[in-house]
N, C-alpha and C positions, 0 to 999 in steps of 0.2 A: 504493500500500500504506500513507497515514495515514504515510508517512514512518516506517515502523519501521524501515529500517535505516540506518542511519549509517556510512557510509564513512570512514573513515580511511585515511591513507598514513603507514605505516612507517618508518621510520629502519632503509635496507636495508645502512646501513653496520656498524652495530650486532651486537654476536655477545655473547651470557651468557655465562657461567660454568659449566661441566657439572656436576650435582652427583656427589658420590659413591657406586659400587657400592655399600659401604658400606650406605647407605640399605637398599637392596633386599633384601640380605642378610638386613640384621636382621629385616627383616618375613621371610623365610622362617625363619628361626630357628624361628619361633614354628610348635609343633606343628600346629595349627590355620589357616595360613596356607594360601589357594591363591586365582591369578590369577582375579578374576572375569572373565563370560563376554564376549566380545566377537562380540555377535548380529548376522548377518545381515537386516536389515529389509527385506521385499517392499514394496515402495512405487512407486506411479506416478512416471513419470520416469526419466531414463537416467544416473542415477548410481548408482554402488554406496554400500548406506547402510549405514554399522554402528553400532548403539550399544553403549558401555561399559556394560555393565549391573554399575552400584555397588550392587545389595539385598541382600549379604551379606558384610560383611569381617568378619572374627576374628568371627561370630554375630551381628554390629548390623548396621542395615537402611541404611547409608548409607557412603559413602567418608572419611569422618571418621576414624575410624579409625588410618587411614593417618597422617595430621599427629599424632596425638595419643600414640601409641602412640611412635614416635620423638621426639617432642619434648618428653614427658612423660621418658622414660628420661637426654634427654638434663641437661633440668631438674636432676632429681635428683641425677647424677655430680658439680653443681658446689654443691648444697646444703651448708649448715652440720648439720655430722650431728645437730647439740644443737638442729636448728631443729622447728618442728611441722611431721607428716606430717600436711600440708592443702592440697588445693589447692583453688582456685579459679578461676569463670571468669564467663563472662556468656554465653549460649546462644538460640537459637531455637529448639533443640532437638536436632540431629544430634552440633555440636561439643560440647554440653554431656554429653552420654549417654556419644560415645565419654571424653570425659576422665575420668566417672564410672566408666566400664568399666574404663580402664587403669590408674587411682591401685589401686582394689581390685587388681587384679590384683599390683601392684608396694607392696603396705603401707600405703596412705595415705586417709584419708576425703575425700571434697569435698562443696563447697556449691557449689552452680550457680543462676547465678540467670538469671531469664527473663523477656524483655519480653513487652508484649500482644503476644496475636493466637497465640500457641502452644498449638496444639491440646491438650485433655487427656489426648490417648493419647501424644504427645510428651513431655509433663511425667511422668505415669507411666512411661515409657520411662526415662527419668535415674531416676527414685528407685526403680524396679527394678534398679536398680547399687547400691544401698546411697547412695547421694548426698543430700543436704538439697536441694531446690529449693526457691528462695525464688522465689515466682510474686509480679511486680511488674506497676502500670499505671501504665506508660510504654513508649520508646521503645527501641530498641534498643541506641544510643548512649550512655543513661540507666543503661543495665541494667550496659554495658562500666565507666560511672563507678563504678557500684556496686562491681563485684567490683574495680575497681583500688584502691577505699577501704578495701574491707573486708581485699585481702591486706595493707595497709600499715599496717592497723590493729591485725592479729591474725598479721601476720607470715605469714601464708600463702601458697605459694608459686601464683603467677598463670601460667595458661598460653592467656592472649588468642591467638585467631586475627585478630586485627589488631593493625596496630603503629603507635607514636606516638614520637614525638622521648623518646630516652631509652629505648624498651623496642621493642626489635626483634630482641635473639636469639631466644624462644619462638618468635614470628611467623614467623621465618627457618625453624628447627627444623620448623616445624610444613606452610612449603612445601614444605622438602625431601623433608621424609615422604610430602606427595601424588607426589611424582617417580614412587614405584614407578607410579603407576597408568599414567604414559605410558610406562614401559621396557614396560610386561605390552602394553601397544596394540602398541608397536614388535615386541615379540616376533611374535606372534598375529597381525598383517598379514604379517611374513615368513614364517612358517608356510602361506601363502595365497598366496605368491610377488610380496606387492606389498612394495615398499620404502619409501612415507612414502605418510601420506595429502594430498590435498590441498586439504583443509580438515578444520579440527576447532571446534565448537562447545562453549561452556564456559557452564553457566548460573553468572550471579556473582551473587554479594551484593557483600562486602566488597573481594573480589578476590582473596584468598587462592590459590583451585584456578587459576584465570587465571592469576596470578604464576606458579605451577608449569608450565603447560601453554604460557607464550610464553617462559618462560627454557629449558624442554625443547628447544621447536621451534628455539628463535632459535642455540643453543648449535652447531650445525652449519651448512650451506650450506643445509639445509633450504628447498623451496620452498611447504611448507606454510602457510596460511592459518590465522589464529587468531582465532575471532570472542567476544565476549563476550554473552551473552544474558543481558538483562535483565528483570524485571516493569518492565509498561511507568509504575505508577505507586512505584517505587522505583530510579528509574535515576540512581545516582549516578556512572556510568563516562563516558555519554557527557554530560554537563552538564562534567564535570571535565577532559574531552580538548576542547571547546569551550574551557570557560577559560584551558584551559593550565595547570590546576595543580589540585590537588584542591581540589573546593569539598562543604561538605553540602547534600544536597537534603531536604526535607520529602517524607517518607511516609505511604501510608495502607495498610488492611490486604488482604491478600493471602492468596490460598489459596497461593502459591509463596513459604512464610513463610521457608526459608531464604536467598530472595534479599531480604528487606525489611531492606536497611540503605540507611543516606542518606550514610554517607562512606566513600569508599575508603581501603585501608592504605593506611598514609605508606611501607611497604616495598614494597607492590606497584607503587605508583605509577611510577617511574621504569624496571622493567620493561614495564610495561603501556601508558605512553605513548609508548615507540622499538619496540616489538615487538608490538601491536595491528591489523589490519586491518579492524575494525569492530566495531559493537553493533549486535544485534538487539532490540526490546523485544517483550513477549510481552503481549497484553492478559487479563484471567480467560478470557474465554470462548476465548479459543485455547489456554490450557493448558488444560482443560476437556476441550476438543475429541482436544487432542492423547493427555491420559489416556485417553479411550476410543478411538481408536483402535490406542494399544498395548495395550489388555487384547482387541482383537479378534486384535492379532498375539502372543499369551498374553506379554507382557512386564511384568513385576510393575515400575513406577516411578510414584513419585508425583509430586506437584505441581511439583513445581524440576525433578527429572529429566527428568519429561514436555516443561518448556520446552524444551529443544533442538529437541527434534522440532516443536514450533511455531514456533521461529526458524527454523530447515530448511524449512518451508513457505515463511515468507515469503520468504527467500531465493531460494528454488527459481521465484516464479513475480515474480521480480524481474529483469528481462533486466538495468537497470545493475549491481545487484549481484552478478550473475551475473558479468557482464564487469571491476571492480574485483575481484572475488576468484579472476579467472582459473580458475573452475571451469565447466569443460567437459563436453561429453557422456562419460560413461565416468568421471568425476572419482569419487574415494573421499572420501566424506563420514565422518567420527568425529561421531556426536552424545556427548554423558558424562550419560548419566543418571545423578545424584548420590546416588540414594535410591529406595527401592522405598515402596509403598503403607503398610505397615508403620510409618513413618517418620513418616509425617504425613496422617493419612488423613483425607478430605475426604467432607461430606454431597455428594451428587449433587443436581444440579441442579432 
């Protein structure tokens, strides 16, 4: 299989931190709040598949939301009240829209700024929130420097989904928030009378949703598997679990432009390396592939979501990997589709 997946072994001593109900609550608070669906996919082969379908939280086409909407609230409580209501942030397009979404929502304007390679229907996605998008050519990395210059320059309050020595509360805040999306899984398989899956697939960029999805799993006796899915030409998880330490990799452009970053958080990192079981990389034409065969099983995800389901192929007709991630005949697969079509919609081939 071109060597797409990457084995790793665990640190099974290891056990997180649970986060708080708390969290989840707050996302139902909100009138507009309900668990997205958790689909049954017909697919050859004798596992049971489901994907998270992320294409609508509080109205936006993606799981972003989640981080933004709690870590944004939380921001503010410790705010200087005499400070400017402004946030800011650096985006590829999901996380920048929802932050746009939520400051409106909670009194504040933002300026989101955005590396190459983001779609123009992603960019109008954020300034359809009332948002300033500053569309930059450069790098992803490039774009985080930017908005950490500009909060520090004009005082604006930053709510980065990655974190660096010195700025790791928002980042914190903003895993915790994705948490709901694995209680709504846990829920929703017990409803179905299974009790954990065993494996779940996570498309990463940064690391962010990963952080959330091996501190979930790792936080109990869980024997759940946690795979990270990567573009195979933006894969900064498994070069960094090679080194042993986070390194940045050089990127080029991607239709699966939410996963096109080249370093992982400095706060994911240390979850993701004792509680990780592999990376899958996903080349274009297998996410390609993989979006048209969800729009044949009517499942609205686009380019990053879709990876799962191309990491899930390759897995699937991988006997080693099959055997390292002790998934069996009958095994319950979670893919997370991160985003619906909507989010970042792609010329056909």
């Amino acid at each position: 299989m071109d060597d797409l997946f990457f084995a790793y072994t665990r640190d099974r001593t290891w056990k997180a931190q649970s986060v708080s109900p708390e969290v989840i609550e707050f996302h139902r608070s909100f009138s507009d709040y309900n668990p997205t669906e958790l689909r049954e996919l017909a697919l050859p082969g004798d596992h049971q598949v489901f994907m998270k379908v992320e294409n609508s939280r509080f109205g936006l086409p993606a799981f972003k939301a989640l981080g933004a909407s709690w870590a944004l609230s939380q921001a503010i409580k410790q705010r200087d009240i005499d400070a400017p209501k402004h946030v800011t942030t650096a985006s590829d397009g999901n996380h920048g829209r929802a932050v746009a979404h939520f400051a409106k929502r909670f009194g504040y304007q933002a300026t989101i700024f955005i590396p190459s390679g983001v779609t123009d229907a992603a960019i109008e996605g954020i300034r359809s929130e009332g948002a300033e998008a500053v569309v930059m050519d450069c790098s992803y990395d490039d774009a985080v420097d930017a908005a950490r210059k500009a909060s520090e320059a004009k005082n604006w309050l930053l709510l980065q989904d990655m974190a660096w020595e010195g700025y790791e509360a928002s980042p914190k805040d903003i895993v915790d928030g994705y948490s709901t999306l694995f209680f709504e899984i846990d829920s929703q398989l017990s409803e179905k009378g299974i009790s954990h899956p065993d494996l779940v697939l996570v498309p990463t960029g940064v690391g962010s949703l990963l952080q959330a999805a091996v501190e979930h799993y790792r936080s109990d006796d869980s024997k759940t598997a946690v795979v990270s899915v990567e573009a195979e030409n933006a894969a900064c998880m498994k070069a960094s679990l090679l080194a042993g330490h986070p390194v940045t990799v050089e990127t080029s452009l991607t239709i699966m432009a939410g996963l096109n970053c080249g370093t992982p958080s400095s706060l994911a990192w240390p979850a993701i390396s004792r509680g990780l079981d592999g990376v899958v990389h996903v080349r274009e034409d297998q996410a390609l592939d993989a979006i048209h065969a969800l729009q044949k099983l009517s499942v609205d995800s686009g380019p990053c979501g879709s990876s799962s389901l191309a990491g899930y192929r390759t897995i699937a007709a991988d006997a080693d990997a099959l055997s390292h991630l002790n998934l069996r005949s009958g095994g319950v697969v979670i893919l997370v589709s991160t985003e619906g079509m909507a989010a970042n919609p792609i010329t056909e081939r």
